[in-house]
N, C-alpha and C positions, 0 to 999 in steps of 0.2 A: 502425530499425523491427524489431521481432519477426518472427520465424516466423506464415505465414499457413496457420490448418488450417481450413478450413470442409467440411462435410458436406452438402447440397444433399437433397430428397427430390422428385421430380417429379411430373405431374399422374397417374402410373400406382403412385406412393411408394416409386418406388424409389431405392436410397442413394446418392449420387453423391460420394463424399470425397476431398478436393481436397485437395492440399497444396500449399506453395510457402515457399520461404525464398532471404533474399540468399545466405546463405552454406549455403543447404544442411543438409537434414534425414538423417539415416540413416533407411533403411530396412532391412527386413528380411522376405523372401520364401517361405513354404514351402505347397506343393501353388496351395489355392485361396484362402489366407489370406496379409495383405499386413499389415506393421506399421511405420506413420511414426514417428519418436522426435524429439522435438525438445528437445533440452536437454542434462544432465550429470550422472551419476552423481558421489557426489564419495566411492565405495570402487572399489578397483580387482580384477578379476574376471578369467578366462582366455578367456576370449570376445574376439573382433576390435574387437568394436563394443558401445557399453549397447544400440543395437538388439536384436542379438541375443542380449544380458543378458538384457535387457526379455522377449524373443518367447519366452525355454526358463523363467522364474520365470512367468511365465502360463501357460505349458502344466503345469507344476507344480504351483502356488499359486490359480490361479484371480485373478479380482478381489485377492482381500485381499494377494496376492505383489506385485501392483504399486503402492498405497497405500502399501504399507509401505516400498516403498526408500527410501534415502535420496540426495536427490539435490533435482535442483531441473528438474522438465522438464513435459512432457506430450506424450501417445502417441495411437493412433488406431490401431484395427485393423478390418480392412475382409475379410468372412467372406463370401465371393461365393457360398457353398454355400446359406447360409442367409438368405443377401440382407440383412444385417444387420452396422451398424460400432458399436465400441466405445470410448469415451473413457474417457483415464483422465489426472491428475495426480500431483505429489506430493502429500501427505496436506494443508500448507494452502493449497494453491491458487497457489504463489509466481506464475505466471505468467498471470495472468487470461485466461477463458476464457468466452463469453457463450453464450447459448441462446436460439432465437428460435421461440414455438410459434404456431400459430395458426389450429385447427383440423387441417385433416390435412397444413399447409404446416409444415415443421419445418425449422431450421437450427442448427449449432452452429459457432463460430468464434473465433476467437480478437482476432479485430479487431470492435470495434463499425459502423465506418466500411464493411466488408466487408455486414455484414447489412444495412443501413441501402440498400446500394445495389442489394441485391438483390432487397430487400424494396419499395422503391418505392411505399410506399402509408402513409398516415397511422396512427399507433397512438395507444391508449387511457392517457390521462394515469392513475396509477396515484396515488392521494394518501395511500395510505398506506405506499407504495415513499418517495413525495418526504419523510412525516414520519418516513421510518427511518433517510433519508440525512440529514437534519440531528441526527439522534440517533447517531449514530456508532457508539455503543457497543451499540445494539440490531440487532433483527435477524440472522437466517443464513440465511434465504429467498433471501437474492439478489437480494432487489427491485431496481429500478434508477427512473424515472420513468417509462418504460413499459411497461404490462402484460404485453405480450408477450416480453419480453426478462428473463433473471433472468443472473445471475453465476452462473457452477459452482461451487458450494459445496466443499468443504475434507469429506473423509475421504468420498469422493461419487464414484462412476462413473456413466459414462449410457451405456445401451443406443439406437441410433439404428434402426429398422426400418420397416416399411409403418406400424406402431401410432403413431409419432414417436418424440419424443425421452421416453423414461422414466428417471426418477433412481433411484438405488440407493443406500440408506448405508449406512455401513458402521460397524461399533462402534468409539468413539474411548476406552473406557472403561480406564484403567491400576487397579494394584492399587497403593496407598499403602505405598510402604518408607521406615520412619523411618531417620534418617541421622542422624548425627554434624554437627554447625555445620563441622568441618574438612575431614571428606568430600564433604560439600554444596558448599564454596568451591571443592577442588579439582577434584570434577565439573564444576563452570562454566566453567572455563577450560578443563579437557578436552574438552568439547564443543563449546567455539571454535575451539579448536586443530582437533581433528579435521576439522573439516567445512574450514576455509580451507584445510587441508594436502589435503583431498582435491582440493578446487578447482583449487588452482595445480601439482597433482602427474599434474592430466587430462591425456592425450595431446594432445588439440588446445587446451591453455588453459596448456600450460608455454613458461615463458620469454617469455611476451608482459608487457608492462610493465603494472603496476599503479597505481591511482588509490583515489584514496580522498575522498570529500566530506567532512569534518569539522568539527563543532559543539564548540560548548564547552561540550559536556554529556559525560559518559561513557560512551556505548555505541561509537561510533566508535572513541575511543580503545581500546578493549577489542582493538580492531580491527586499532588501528594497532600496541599492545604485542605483541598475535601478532605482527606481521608484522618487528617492530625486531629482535625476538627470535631470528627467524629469518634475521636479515643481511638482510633486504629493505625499503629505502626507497622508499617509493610517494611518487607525485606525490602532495599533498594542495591538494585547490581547496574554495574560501568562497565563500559573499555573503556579503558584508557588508550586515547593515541594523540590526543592535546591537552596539554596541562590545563590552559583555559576553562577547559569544557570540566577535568578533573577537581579543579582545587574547588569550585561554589561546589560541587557532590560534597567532596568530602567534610566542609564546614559544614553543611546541612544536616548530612548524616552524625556531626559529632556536637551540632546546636541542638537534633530533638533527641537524640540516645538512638541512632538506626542502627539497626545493622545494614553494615557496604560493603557486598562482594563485588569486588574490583576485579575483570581481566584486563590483564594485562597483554597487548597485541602481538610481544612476540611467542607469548604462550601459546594462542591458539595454533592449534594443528592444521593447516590451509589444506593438507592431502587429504583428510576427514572430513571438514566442512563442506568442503569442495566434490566432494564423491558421492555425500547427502543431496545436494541440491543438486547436478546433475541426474542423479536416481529419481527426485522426486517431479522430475521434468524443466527443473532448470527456467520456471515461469515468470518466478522475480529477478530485478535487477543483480546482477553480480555484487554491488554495492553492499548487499543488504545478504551477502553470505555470513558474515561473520557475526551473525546472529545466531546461526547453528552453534557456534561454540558459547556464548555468555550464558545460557540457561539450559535446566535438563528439560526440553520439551516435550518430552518422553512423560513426563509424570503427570498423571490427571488429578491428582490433590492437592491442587491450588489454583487462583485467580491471579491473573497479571491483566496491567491495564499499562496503557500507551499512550502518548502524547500525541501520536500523531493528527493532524487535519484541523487541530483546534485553532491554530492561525488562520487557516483557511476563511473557517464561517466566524470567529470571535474575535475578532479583531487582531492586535498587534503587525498589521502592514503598515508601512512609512506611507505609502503613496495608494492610489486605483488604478489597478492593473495594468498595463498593455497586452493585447494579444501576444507579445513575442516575449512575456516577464517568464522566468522558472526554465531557461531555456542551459538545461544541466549540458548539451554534448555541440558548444554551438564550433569547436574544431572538427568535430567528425563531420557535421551536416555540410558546412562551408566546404572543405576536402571532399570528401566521399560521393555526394547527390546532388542530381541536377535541381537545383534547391528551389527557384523559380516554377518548375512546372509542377513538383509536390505539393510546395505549400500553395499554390492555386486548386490543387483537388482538394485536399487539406478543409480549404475553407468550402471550396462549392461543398462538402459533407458534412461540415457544420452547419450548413443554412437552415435544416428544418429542426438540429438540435436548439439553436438559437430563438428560435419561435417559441419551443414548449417551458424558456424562459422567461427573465428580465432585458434581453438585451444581450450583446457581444459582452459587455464587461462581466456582468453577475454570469454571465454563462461562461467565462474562461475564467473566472475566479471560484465561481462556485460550485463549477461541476465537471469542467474538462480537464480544467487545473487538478481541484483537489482529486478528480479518483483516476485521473492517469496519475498523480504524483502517488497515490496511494498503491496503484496497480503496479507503476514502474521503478520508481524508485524507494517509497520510505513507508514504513505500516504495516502490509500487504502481508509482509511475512509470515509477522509471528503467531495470528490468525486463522495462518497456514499449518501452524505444528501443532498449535492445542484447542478444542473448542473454547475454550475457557480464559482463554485473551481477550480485550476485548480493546480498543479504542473510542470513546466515547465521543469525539472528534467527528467517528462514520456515522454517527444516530440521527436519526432525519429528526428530531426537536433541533440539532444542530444547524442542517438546511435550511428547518423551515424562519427559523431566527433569522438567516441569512438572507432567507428570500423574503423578508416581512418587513427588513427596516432598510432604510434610505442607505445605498453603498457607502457613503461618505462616514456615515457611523456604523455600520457594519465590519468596515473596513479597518478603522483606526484604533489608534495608541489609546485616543481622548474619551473610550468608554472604561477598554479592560483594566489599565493602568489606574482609575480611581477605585475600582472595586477590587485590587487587589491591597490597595492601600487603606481602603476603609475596612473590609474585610478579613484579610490577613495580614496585620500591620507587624505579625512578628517575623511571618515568610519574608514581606515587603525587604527588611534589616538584611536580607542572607544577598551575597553577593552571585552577580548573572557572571556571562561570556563575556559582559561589553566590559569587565572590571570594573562597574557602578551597580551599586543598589537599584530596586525600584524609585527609591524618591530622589535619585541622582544624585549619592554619593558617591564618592572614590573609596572603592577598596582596598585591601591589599593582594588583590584576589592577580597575579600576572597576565597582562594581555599579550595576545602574540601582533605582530606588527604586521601593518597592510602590505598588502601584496604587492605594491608601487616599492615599500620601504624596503623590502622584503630582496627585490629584485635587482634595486640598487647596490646596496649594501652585498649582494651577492659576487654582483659583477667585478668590485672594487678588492675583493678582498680573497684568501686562499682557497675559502671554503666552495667545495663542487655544486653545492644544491643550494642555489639561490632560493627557492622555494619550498626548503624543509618543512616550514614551520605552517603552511597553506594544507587544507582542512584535507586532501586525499594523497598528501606528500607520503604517506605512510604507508602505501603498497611500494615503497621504494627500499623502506626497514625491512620487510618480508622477503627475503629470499625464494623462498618455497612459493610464492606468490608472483613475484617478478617474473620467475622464470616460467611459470605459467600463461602468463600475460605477453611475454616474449613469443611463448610457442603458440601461441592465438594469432598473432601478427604474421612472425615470420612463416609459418607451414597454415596457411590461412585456403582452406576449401571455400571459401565466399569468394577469393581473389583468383585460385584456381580455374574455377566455371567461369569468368569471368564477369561478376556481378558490381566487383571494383575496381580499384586500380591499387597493384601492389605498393607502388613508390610514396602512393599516397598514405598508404595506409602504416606505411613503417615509418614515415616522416612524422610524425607527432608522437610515434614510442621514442623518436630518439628525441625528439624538444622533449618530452615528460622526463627523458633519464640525464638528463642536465640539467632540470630545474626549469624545466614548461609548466605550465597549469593545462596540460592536459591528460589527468589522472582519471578524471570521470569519464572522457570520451572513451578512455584505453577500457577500462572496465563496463563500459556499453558493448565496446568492439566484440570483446571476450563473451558476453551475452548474445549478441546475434551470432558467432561463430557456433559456439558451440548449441543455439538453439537451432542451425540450419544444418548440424550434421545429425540433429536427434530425429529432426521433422522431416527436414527434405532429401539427405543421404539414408534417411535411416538406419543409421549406426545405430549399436545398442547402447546401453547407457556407460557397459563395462569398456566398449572400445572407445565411446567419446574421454571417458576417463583418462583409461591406458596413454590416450593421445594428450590432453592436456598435461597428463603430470611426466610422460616423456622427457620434455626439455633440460 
């Protein structure tokens, strides 16, 4: 579990800021001003502690000195003179941080599960928070399902006082430098490099062993070539639940000598995993449960790093975005919401995020996209269970690259692709998910067949599940999961208050249990279900449980 920073204001408004962590927060103390640091710089400074990094580039810099580190943390300064505390992050948010207003009752924390119990009173179902959260790719509001509670927003501080909580943003706006295609490639790596070297070169994060989740796609890897490079073999751990993604892991791990802990999907425990992340406020995607089972995130003596968001700013996209790209639940939004008058608010609350950019494309690529994909769907998590995760993908040198050079090379195959081949020409040789090399060989690596091929073939022939072998087929293998996902649907308190339409909402469980592609929608549903009976029925965490694994 992360660092606990909560901020309290009582019936007279005044600031009460609380901290707590297992392993312990720095602080930093001068006159009547008090400053928590939770996290890690990843440049090294003449200062004892990034506390007091942190406490002399603020008295400096103001707000904008602390935004702009680079590092991956978040701080809290508590001004007894002026009865008023200060939060602040790194620039995208790597470490989620909630906010809870409601009237002149204010709270800010970093655990949802923390507000929830101190809050103790039912909140307002928010419907067009719940149609942002199946849109993935929209929104920077911070919505969440209840109205009262938003995510702290990425390049964003909050002043906390008698008034509550007030946000403040800040300008994310770079100046476009055209680049060379060979300077661009070499940037990219330089910017992975940097940041993992700062990581593992921190005083309290050297010499402790590393880990690594890997996919058999190429951001990880990017990850793991830094690390080969530098004489360092990290533990590398899997699920398994497509051989595709499986078979380049396990050539990798038996090309450089890894060790590869493998779970296996019908191993994990869904009653266990499921009962954690309900307890712990149920804030991330349901997708991203079954990360509670692949690692002991319990243990603070080691470093794990994550692939995620390095598509995002380093290229490997085919194309430049559309506002409607990354759209993971587009069966529930079409069914469920009057999808016209959302996505018309949707955008009117984008308009001033769009400004403190490049433009609609680098602002839904570069910053709606990536930290709602990070918040809702993929990253987010595991960030959540240990300080000591990190994604180097979140680090604003990743941003600011992003926001520095022309979308079209920002964007594309035609930088990363050569500098992984100039660079790491022996990673280049190990076989991806498309069943090719980097330099466009054929493997022997099994691909699984498109989901046209997939559907056909299903139709014609004995087999029930047309779409087995499609990337979230596999809550279908899980019994103990299914029937969970069932009891979401069919005994559904969203559908009850009458917030949806029952008919609709059980019509795409039954196209998914025949062989729909809609796996990810059902696993959204089950995440606003059970986030509106924690937030807005106020259930406790043990009866939203009892109810889910009921079925």
């Amino acid at each position: 579990m992360g660092s606990l920073f909560t901020a309290n204001f009582d019936s007279n408004g005044l600031c009460i800021p609380h901290c707590q962590s297992p392993d312990g927060v720095e602080t930093y103390e001068s006159e009547n001003i008090k400053l928590w640091f939770d996290g890690f710089l990843t440049f090294r400074h003449e200062y004892q502690t990034d506390a007091e990094y942190a406490w002399h580039q603020y008295q400096k810099l103001g707000a904008p000195g602390i935004t702009e580190l680079e590092g991956f943390f978040r701080l809290l300064i508590s001004d007894s003179d002026n009865n008023s505390s200060y939060f602040f992050q790194d620039a995208l948010s790597s470490r989620p941080t909630f906010v809870y207003q409601d009237g002149r009752r204010a709270m800010l924390s970093s655990e949802l599960s923390a507000i929830r119990e101190r809050v103790a009173q039912p909140m307002d179902f928010d419907l067009l928070g719940a149609y942002q959260y199946t849109r993935v790719a929209h929104g920077i509001k911070g919505r969440l399902l209840a109205k009262q509670i938003r995510r702290v927003r990425p390049f964003a501080y909050y002043s906390l006082n008698d008034d509550g909580v007030t946000e403040h943003l800040l300008p994310a706006t770079k100046k476009t430098k055209v680049k060379s295609l060979e300077a661009a490639a070499d940037e990219i790596d330089d910017i992975v490099v940097r940041i993992i070297e700062g990581i593992l070169s921190h005083p309290r994060l050297a010499n402790l062993p590393i880990e690594l989740p890997l996919t058999g796609g190429r951001d990880s890897r990017h990850i793991l070539s830094v690390l080969l490079k530098k004489g360092i073999k990290p533990t590398l751990r899997h699920l398994r639940f497509r051989n595709h993604d499986y078979f380049p892991v396990s050539r990798i791990a038996e090309h450089f000598d890894l060790d590869l802990e493998t779970i296996e999907l019908d191993e994990l425990d869904w009653r266990k995993v499921t009962e954690k992340w309900i307890k712990e406020g149920a804030w991330y995607h349901f997708h991203q449960v079954y990360l509670n089972g692949t690692s002991d995130v319990t243990r603070q003596d080691w470093v794990g790093f994550d692939g995620y968001l390095l598509e995002r700013f380093l290229g490997f996209c085919e194309k430049i975005p559309r506002q409607e790209d990354r759209n993971y639940s587009p069966v529930a939004q079409r069914l469920l919401f009057p999808r016209a008058e959302l996505e018309r608010q949707t955008l009117d609350e984008m308009k001033d995020d769009v400004s403190r950019v490049k433009g609609p494309q680098q602002f839904v690529k570069g910053m709606a996209n990536a930290w709602n994909r990070g918040s809702h769907y993929t990253g987010a998590a595991f960030p959540s269970f240990s300080p000591h995760f990190f994604a180097p993908g979140a680090h604003i040198a990743c941003y600011r690259y992003f926001a520095d050079t022309e979308i079209e090379l920002a964007l594309a195959n035609s930088a990363r692709i050569p500098m992984f081949l100039r660079r790491y020409p022996e990673m280049s040789k190990m076989p991806t998910d498309t069943g090719k090399d980097l330099y466009g060989n054929k493997s022997d690596v099994p691909s699984d067949p498109s989901a046209v091929r997939q559907w056909v073939a299903g139709i014609f022939s004995k087999n029930k599940d047309p779409a087995g072998a499609s990337e979230h087929a596999w809550i279908r293998t899980a019994p103990e999961l299914r029937r969970m996902i069932t009891t979401s649907v069919q005994d559904s308190a969203l559908v009850r208050d009458s917030h949806f339409v029952g008919w609709k909402v059980r019509s795409f469980l039954k196209t998914h249990m025949v062989g729909g592609f809609c796996a990810f929608s059902l696993m959204t549903w089950m995440t606003m279900e059970v986030n509106y009976r924690l937030y807005c029925l106020m259930h406790s965490a043990d009866e939203v449980f009892d109810w889910i694994s009921s079925g």
